[in-house]
MARNUTOR-315179 format. One record per residue (C-alpha): residue number from 1; residue in one letter; z, x, y. Coordinates in Angstrom, 3 decimals, m for minus. Layout:
# residues N
<pt><nr>NUM</nr><rest>A</rest><pz>Z</pz><px>X</px><py>Y</py></pt>
...
This chain:
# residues 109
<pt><nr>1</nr><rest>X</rest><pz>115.906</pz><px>227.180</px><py>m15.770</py></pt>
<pt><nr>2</nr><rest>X</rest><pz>113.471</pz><px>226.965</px><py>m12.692</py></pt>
<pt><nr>3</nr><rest>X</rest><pz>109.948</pz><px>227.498</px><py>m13.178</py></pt>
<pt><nr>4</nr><rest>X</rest><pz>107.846</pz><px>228.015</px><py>m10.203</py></pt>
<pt><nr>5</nr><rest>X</rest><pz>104.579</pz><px>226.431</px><py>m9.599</py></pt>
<pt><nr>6</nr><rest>X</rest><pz>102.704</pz><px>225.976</px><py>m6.602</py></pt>
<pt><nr>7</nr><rest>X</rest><pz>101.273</pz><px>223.259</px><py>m4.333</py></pt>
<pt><nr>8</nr><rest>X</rest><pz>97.962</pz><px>223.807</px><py>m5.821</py></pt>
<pt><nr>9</nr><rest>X</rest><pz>99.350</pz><px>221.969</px><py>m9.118</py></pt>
<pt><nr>10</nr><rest>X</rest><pz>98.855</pz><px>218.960</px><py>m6.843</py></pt>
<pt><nr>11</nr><rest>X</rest><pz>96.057</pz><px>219.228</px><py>m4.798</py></pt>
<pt><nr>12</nr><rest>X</rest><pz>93.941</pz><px>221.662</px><py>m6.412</py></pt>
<pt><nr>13</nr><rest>X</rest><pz>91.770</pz><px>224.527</px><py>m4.999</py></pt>
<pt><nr>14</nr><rest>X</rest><pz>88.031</pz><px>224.833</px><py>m5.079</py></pt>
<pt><nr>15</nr><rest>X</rest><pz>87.597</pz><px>228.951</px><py>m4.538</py></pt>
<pt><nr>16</nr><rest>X</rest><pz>91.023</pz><px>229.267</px><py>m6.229</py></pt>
<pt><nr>17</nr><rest>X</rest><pz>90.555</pz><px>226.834</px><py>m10.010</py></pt>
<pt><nr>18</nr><rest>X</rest><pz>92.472</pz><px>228.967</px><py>m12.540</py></pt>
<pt><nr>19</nr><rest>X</rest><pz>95.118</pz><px>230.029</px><py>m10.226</py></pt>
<pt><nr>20</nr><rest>X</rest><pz>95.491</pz><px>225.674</px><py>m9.886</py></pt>
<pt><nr>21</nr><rest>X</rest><pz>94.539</pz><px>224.821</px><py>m13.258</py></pt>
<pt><nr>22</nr><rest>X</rest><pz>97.670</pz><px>227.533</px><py>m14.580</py></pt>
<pt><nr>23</nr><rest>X</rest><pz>100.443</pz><px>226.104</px><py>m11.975</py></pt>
<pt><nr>24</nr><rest>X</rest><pz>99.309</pz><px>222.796</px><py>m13.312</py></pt>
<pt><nr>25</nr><rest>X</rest><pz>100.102</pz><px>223.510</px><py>m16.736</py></pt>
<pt><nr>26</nr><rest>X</rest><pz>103.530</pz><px>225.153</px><py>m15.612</py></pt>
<pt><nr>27</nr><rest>X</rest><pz>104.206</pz><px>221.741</px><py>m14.672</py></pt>
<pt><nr>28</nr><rest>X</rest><pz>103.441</pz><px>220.220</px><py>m17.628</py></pt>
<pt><nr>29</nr><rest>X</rest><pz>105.407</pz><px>223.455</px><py>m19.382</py></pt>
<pt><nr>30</nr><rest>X</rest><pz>108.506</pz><px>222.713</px><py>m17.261</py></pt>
<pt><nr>31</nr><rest>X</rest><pz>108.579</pz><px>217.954</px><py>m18.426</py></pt>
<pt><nr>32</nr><rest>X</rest><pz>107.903</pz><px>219.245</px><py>m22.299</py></pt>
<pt><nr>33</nr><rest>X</rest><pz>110.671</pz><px>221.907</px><py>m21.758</py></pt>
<pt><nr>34</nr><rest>X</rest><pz>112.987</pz><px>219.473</px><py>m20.470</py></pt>
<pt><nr>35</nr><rest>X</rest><pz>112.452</pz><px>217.226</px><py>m22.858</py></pt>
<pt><nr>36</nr><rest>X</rest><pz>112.983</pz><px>219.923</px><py>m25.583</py></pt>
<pt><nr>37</nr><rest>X</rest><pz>115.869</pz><px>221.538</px><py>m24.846</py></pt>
<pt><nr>38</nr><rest>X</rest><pz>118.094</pz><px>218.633</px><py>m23.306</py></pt>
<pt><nr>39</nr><rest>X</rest><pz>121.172</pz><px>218.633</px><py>m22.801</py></pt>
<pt><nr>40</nr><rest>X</rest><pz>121.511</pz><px>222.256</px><py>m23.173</py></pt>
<pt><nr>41</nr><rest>X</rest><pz>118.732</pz><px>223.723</px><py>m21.083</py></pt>
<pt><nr>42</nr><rest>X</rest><pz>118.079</pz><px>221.833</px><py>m17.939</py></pt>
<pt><nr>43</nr><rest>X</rest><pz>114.504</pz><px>222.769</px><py>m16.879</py></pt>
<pt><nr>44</nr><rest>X</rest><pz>113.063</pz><px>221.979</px><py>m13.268</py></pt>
<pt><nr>45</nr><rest>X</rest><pz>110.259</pz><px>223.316</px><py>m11.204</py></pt>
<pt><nr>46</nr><rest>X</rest><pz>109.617</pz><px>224.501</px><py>m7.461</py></pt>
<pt><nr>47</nr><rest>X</rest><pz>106.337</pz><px>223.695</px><py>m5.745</py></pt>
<pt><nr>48</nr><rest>X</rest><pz>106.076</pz><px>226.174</px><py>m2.611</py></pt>
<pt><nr>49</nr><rest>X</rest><pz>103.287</pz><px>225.823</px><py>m0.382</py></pt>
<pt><nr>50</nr><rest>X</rest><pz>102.262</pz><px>227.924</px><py>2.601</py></pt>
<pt><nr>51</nr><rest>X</rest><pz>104.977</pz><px>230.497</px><py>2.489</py></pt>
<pt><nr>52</nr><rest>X</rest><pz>105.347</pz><px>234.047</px><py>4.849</py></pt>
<pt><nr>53</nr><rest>X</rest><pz>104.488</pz><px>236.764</px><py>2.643</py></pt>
<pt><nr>54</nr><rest>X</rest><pz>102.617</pz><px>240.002</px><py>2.421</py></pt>
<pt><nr>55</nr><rest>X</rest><pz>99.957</pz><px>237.004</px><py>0.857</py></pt>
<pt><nr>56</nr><rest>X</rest><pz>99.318</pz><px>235.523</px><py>4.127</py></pt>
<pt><nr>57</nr><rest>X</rest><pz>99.820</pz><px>238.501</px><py>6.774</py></pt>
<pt><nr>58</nr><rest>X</rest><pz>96.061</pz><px>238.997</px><py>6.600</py></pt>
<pt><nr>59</nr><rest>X</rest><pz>94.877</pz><px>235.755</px><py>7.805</py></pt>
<pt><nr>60</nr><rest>X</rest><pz>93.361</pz><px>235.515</px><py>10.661</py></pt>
<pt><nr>61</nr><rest>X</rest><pz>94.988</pz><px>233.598</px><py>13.825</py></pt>
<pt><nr>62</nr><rest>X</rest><pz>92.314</pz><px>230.589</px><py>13.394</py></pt>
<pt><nr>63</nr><rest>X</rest><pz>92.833</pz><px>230.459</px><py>9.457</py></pt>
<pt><nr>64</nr><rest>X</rest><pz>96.598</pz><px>230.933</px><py>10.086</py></pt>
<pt><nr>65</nr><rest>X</rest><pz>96.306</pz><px>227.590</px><py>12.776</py></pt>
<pt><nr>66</nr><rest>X</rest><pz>94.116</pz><px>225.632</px><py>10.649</py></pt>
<pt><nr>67</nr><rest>X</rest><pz>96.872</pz><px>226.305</px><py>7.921</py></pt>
<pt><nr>68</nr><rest>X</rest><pz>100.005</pz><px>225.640</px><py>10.593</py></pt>
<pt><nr>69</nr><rest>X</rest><pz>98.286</pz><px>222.585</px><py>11.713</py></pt>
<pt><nr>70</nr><rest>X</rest><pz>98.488</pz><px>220.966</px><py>8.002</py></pt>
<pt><nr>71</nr><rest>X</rest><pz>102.148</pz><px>221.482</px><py>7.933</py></pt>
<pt><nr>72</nr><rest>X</rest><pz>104.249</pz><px>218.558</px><py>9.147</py></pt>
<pt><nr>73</nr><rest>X</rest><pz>107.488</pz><px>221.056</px><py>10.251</py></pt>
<pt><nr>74</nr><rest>X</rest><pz>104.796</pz><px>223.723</px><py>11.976</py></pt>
<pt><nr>75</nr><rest>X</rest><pz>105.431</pz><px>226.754</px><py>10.343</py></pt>
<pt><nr>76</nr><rest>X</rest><pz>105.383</pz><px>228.485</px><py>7.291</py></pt>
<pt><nr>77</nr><rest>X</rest><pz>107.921</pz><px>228.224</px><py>4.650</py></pt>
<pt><nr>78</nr><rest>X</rest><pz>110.146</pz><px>231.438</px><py>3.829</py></pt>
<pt><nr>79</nr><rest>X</rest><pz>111.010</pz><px>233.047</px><py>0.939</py></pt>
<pt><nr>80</nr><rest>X</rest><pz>114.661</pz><px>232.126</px><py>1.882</py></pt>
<pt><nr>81</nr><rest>X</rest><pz>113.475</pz><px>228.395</px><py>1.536</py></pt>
<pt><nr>82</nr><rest>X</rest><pz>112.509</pz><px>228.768</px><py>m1.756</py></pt>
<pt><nr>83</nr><rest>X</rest><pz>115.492</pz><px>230.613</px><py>m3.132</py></pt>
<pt><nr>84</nr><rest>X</rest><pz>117.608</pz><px>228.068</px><py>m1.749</py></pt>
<pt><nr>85</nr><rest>X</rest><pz>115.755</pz><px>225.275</px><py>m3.626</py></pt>
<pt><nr>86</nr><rest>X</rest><pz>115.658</pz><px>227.378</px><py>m6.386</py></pt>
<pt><nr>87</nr><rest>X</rest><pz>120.071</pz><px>227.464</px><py>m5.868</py></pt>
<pt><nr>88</nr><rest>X</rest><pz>120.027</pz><px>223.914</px><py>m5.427</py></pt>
<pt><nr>89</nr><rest>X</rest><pz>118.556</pz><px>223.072</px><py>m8.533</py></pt>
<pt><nr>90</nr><rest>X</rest><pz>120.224</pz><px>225.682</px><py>m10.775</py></pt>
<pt><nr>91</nr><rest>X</rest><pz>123.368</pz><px>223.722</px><py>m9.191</py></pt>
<pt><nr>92</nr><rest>X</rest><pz>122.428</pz><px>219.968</px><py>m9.921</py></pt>
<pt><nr>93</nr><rest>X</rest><pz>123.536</pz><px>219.164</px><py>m13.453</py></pt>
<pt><nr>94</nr><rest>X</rest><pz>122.013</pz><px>215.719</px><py>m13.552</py></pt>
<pt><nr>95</nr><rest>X</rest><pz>118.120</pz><px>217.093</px><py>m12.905</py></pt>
<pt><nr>96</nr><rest>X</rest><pz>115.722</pz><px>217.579</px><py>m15.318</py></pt>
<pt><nr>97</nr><rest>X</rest><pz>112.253</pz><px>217.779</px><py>m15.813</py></pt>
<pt><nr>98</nr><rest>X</rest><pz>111.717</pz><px>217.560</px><py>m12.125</py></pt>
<pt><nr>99</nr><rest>X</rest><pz>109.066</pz><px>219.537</px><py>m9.723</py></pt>
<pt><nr>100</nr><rest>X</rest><pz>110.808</pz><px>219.669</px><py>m6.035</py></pt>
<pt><nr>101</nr><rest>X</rest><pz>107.720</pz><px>220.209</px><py>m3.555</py></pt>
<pt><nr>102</nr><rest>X</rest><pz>108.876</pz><px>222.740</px><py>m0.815</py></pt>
<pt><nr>103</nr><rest>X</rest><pz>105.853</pz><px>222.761</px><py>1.813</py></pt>
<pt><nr>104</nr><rest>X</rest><pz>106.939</pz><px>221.616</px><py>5.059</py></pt>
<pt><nr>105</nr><rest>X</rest><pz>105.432</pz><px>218.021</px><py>3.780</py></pt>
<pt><nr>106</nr><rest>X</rest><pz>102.145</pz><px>219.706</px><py>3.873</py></pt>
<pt><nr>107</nr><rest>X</rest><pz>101.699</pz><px>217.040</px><py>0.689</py></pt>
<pt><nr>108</nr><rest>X</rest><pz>104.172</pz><px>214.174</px><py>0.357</py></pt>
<pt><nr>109</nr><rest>X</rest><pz>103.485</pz><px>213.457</px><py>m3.063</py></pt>
C-alpha cells in the first residue's frame, strides 16, 4: 500500500496549516501501518512536491519562477513521476514504513 503525502509534511506551510498538519499525520498513519500489518501489508508513502497540475496552471509567471527557482532539477514534477514512484515501491518487497520524497530535491531531507 502507498499512501500519498506531500512535501508540506516536512516543511510545513504558514497560509496552508491543516492541509500540512493532515499530510503530516499520513506520515505518521503510513510507520504505525507498517508496523501493524508486517509482513503481510507492506505500507510506504510518496512525498510529491511542486507537481504540473490543473493546481498550479494559475500561477502567475513570477510565482511560477520563484517556485522553479527552489527546485534543484528546474522544473516541475509530473504526474508521470509520481506514478512511477508509486510502481517502484508497490515493486520493492524489502520497504516498509518508508516516505520517498519526489520534489526535484526541492527538500533533501
Amino acid at each position: 500500500m502507498t499512501n500519498v503525502s506531500s512535501i508540506l509534511a516536512h516543511t510545513g506551510a504558514p497560509i496552508e496549516v491543516h492541509y500540512a498538519a493532515s499530510k503530516g499525520g499520513m506520515l505518521s498513519l503510513t510507520r504505525s501501518h507498517a508496523a501493524e500489518f508486517a509482513p503481510e501489508i507492506r505500507v510506504n508513502a510518496v512525498a510529491p512536491g511542486h507537481v504540473e497540475t490543473d493546481m498550479t496552471a494559475d500561477r502567475s509567471p513570477e510565482q511560477k519562477r520563484e517556485e522553479l527557482d527552489r527546485i534543484p532539477v528546474g522544473r516541475y514534477g509530473q504526474p508521470e513521476d509520481i506514478a512511477d514512484a508509486v510502481a517502484y515501491l508497490r515493486d520493492a518487497g524489502f520497504v516498509t514504513g518508508e516516505t520517498l520524497n519526489v520534489n526535484g530535491g526541492e527538500d533533501m531531507r
